[in-house]
C-alpha positions in Angstrom: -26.3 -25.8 -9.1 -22.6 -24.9 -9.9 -21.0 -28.7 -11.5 -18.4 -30.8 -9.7 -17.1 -29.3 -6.7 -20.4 -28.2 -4.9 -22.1 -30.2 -2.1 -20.5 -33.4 -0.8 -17.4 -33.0 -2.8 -16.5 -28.9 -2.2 -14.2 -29.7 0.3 -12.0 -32.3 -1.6 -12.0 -30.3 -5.4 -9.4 -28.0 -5.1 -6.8 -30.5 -3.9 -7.2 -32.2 -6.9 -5.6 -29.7 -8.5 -1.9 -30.6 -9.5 0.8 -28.8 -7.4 3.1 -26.7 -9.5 5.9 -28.0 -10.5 9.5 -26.3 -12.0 9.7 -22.4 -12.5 6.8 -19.4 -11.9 5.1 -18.3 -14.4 6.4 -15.4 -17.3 3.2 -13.6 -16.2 0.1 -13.2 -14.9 -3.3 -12.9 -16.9 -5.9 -10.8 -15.5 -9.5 -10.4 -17.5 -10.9 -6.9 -16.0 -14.8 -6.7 -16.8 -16.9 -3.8 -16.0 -19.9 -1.5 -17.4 -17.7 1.6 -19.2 -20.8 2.6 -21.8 -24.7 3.2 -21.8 -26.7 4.8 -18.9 -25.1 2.3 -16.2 -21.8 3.3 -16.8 -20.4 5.9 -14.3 -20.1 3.3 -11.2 -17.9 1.2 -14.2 -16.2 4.1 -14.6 -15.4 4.9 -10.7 -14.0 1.1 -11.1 -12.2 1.4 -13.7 -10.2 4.2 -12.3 -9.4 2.4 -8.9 -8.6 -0.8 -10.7 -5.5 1.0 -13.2 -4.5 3.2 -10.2 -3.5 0.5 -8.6 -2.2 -1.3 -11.4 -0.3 1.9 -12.3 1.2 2.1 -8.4 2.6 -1.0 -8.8 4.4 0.0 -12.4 2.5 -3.1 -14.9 3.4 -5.7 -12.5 1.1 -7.7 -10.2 3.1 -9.9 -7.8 6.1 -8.8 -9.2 5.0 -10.5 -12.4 4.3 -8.8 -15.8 0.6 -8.3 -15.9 -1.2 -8.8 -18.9 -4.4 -7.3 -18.4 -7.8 -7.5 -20.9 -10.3 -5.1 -20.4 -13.9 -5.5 -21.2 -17.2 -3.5 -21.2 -19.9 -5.5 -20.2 -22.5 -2.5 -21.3 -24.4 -4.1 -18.7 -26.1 -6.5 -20.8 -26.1 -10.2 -19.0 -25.3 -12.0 -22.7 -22.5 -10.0 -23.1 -20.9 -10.6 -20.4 -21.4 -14.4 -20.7 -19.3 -14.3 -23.9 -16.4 -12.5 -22.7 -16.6 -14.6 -19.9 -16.0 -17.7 -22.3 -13.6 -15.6 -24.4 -11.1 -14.9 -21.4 -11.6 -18.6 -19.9 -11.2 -20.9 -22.9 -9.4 -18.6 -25.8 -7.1 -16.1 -23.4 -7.1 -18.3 -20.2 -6.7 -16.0 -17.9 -5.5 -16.9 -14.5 -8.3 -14.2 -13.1 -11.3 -12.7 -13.9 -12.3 -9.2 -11.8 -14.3 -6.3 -11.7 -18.2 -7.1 -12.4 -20.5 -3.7 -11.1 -23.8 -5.6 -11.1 -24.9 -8.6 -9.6 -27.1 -9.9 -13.1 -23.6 -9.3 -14.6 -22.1 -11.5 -12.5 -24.7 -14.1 -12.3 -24.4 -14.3 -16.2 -20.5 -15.4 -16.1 -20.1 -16.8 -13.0 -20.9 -20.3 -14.1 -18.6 -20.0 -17.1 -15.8 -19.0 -14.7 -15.8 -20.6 -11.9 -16.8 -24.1 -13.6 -13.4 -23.5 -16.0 -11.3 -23.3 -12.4 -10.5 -20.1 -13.3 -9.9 -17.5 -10.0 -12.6 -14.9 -9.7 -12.3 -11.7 -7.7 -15.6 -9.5 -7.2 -15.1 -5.9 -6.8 -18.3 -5.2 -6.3 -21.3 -7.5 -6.9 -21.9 -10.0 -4.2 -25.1 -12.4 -4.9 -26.9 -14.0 -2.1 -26.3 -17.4 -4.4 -22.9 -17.1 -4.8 -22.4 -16.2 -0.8 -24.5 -19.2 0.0 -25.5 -23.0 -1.8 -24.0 -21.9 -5.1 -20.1 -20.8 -3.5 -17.0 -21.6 -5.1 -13.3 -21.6 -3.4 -12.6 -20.0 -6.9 -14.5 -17.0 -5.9 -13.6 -13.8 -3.9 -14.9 -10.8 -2.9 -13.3 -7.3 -1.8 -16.5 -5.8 -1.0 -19.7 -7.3 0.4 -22.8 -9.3 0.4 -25.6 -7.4 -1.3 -27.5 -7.7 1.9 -25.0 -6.6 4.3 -24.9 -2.3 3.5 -28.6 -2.5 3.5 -28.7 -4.4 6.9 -26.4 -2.1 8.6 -28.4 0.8 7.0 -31.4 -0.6 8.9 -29.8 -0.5 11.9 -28.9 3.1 11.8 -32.0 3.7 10.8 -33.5 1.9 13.7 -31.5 3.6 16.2 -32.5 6.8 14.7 -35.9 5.8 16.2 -38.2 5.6 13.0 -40.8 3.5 13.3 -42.5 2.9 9.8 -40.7 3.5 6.7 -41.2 2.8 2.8 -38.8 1.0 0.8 -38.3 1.7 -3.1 -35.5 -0.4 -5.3 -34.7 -1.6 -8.4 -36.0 -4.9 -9.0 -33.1 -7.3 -9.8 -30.8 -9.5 -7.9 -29.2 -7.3 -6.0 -32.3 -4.8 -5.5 -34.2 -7.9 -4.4 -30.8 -8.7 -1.8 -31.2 -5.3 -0.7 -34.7 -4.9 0.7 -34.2 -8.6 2.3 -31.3 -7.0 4.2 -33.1 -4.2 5.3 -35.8 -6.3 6.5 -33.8 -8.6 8.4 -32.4 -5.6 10.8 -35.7 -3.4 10.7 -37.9 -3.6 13.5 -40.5 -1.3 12.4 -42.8 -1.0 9.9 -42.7 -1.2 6.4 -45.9 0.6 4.6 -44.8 -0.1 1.1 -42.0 -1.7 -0.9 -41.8 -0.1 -4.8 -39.9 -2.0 -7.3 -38.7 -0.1 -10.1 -37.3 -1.8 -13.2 -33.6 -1.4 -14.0 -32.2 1.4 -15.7 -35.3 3.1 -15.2 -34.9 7.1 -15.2 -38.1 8.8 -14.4 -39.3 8.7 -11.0 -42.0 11.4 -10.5 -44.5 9.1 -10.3 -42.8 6.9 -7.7 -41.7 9.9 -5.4 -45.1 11.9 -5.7 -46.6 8.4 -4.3 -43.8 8.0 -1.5 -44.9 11.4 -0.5 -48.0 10.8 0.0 -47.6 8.0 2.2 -45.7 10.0 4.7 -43.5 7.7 5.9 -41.2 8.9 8.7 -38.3 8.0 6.5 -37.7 6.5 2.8 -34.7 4.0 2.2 -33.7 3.8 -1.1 -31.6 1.6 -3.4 -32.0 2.4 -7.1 -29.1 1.4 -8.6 -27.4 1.5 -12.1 -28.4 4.1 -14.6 -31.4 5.0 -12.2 -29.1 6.0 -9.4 -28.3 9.5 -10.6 -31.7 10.6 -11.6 -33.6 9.0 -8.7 -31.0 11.2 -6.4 -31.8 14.6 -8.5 -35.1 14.2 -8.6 -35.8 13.4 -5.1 -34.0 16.5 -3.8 -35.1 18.8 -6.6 -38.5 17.9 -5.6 -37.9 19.3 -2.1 -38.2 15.7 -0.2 -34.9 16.0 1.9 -37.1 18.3 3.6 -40.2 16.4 4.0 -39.1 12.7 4.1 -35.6 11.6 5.7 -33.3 9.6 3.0 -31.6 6.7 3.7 -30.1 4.7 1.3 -27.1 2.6 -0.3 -24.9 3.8 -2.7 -27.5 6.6 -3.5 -25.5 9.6 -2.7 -21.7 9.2 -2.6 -18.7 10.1 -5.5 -20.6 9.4 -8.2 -23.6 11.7 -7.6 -22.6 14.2 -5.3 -20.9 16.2 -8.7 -24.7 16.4 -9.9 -26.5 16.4 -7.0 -24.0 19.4 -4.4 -25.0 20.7 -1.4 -28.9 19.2 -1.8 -27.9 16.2 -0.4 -26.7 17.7 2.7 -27.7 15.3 5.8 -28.7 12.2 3.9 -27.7 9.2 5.6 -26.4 5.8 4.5 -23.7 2.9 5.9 -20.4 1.5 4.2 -17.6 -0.1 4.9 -15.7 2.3 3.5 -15.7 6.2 3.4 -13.1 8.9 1.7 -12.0 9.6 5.1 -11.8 6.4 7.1 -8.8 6.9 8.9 -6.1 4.6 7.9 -2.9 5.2 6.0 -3.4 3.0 3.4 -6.6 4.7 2.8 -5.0 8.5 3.3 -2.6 7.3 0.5 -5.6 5.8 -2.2 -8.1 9.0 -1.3 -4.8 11.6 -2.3 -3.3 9.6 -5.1 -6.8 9.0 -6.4 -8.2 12.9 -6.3 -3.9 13.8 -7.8 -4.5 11.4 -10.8 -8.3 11.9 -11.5 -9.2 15.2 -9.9 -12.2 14.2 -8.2 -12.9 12.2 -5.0 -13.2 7.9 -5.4 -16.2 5.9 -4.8 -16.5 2.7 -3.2 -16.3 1.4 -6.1 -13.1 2.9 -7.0 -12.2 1.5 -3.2 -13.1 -2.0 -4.1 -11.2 -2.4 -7.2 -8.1 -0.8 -6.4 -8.3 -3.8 -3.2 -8.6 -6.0 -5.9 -5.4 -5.0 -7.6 -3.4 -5.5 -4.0 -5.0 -8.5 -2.9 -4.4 -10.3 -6.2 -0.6 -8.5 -5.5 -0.2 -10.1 -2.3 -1.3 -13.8 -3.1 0.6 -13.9 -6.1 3.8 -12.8 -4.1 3.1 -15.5 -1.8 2.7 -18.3 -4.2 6.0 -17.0 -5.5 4.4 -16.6 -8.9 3.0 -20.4 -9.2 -0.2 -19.0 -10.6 -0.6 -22.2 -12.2 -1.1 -23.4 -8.5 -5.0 -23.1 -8.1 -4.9 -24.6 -4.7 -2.1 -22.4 -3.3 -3.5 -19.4 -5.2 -6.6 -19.6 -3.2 -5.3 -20.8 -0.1 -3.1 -17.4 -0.4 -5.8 -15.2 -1.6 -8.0 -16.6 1.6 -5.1 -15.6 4.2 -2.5 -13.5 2.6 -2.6 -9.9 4.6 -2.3 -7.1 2.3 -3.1 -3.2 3.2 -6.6 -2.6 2.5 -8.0 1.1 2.0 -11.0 -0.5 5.0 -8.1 -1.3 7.0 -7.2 -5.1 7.9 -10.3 -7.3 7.6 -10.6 -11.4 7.0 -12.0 -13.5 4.9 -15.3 -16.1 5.5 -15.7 -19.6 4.6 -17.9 -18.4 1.6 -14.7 -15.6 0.5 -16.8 -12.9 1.3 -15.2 -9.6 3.7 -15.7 -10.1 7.3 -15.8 -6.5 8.0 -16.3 -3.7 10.0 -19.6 -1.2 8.6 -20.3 2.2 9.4 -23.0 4.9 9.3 -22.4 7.7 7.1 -23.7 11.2 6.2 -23.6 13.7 3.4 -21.5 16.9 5.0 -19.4 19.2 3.9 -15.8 18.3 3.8 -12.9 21.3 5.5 -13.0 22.7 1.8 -16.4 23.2 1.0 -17.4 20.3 -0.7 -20.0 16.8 0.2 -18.3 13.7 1.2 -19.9 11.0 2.5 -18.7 11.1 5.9 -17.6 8.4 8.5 -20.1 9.2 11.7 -19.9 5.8 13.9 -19.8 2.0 13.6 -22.5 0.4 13.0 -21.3 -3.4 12.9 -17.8 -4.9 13.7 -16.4 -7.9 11.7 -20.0 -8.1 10.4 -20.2 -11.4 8.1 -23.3 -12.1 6.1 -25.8 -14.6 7.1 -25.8 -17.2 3.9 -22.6 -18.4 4.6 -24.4 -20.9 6.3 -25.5 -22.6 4.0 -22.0 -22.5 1.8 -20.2 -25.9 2.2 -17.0 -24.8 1.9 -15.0 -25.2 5.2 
């Protein structure tokens, strides 16, 4: 349990704050913190890239503010990040902390940030405990509840008229988040559930035992420096042809590279996809492929929000980062162009947002995109929110 503000007296913290007084502020601090080394690092990467494309776009300056930006590799080890956490809060007091890829990451420094009354700004991992008892109104998200992809997955799924399926993931928080969201949408049958730990890379065993099951379809969500090999080796093994694949964040910009034409037909569901049709998307996806030559990831997606949400709050606080109470009242309301097109925020901070269902195809030049087929769920919000006492 988070200290202070939680429970009874949530509602009342934040105006404690002092209002800010005299001129803005010289600048604003931003602490970025992802995984950029080790086996988990090519989704920190994919952030990384969306993050400074943003931050390039708008010349250095966030808000129209100098930015002074730190950034941090996590190497996706939980201690680290808990001591750059307390580096950024208490030595370079930053006025926000973003970025995070995984959710053990996250769990690690959230405490240490929030409980400072420092701003926080997910751009990627999102907790069932921080969407539910453990909020904070210094928290926000630009992507999702762990639970919420997998949900919608399981609803494309079930309309695709499976009836029994086995489930394999990586067993952490967000793995854990995962298969509880499947579950919650997924009417059929579920004949097995493999966890696999973290960062594991060898998966014959698994997939020669999900093949012998025979389930009508496999969903997947093996995540971190197991995502890439799980995808090779399921498709090198021939099982797109046996099995049906869906999954989360298995095949998408980060894998495809590797993976190519193989993954043809496998099926998933995002919020986001490289050719959701919106300008401010059309204007990320080309800017993105000019500057890095390659296609962006959600990932990539999520942070570059980031960089324009954080934009648009501090333009309407006029600079008074200093502010915490008008710097989250803006960051809850403030309307900024997002690459998912316009979307709102839930009592917990999380994205109340639209979520589609997606497929591997070829794109008009030849190579595979995960593609936009059909909504799934509009202005989808995630179910622990509930029990979040924020108002």
């Amino acid at each position: 349990m988070r200290i202070g503000y939680f429970g009874a007296v949530v509602a009342g913290a934040v105006a404690t704050l002092a209002p800010a007084q005299g001129s803005a502020a010289d600048k604003v601090k931003i602490g970025f913190v992802t995984t950029l080394s080790g086996p988990a690092s090519l989704n920190g990467q994919h952030m990384h890239d969306g993050f400074y494309l943003a931050v390039d776009e708008l010349a250095g300056k966030i808000g129209g503010l100098p930015a002074e930006i730190s950034k941090n590799d996590d190497q996706a080890k939980p201690d680290v990040a808990k001591q750059i956490a307390e580096r950024l809060v208490k030595r370079d007091q930053v006025d926000v902390v973003t970025g995070v890829m995984y959710s053990n990451i996250l769990l690690a420094l959230y405490g240490t940030v929030v409980d400072s009354r420092t701003l926080m700004i997910s751009s990627n991992a999102g907790p069932s405990q921080v969407a539910g008892k453990d909020c904070s109104p210094y928290f926000f998200s630009t992507s999702w509840q762990n639970d919420q992809p997998h949900a919608a997955a399981a609803i494309s799924v079930q309309k695709a008229g499976i009836k029994n399926v086995a489930l394999i993931a990586s067993n952490y928080q967000a793995g854990q988040d995962a298969m509880a969201g499947f579950k919650s949408k997924f009417k059929g049958k579920v004949i097995d559930e493999i966890y696999v730990p973290l960062n594991q890379l060898d998966f014959s065993a698994e997939i020669t035992k999900l093949a012998s099951e025979k389930p009508d379809a496999i969903y997947a969500f093996v995540a971190a420096g197991g995502t890439l090999p799980f995808a090779k080796q399921y498709v090198e093994a021939g099982m797109m042809k046996q099995i049906p694949l869906y999954s989360a964040f298995m095949f998408n910009s980060t894998t495809l590279p590797a993976v190519g034409d193989l993954a043809l037909g496998a099926r998933s569901a995002a919020f986001w996809t490289v050719d959701l049709d919106n300008a401010a998307n059309a204007k990320f996806v080309a800017a993105f492929r000019n500057k890095y030559d390659h296609d962006p990831s959600v990932y990539s997606a999520q942070a570059y929000d980031s960089v324009y949400l954080i934009d648009a709050a501090v333009r309407e606080i006029k600079g008074h980062v200093e502010d915490r109470e008008a710097f989250i009242k803006a960051l809850a309301t403030v309307r900024y162009d997002s690459v998912r097109g316009p979307y709102r925020y839930n009592n917990n901070h999380f994205p109340i947002e639209n979520f589609y269902a997606t497929e591997i195809i070829k794109a008009a030049d030849g190579h595979p995109i995960e593609a936009n087929k059909d909504v799934i769920l509009n202005d989808d919000q995630d179910d622990y929110h509930k029990q979040c006492p924020l108002n």
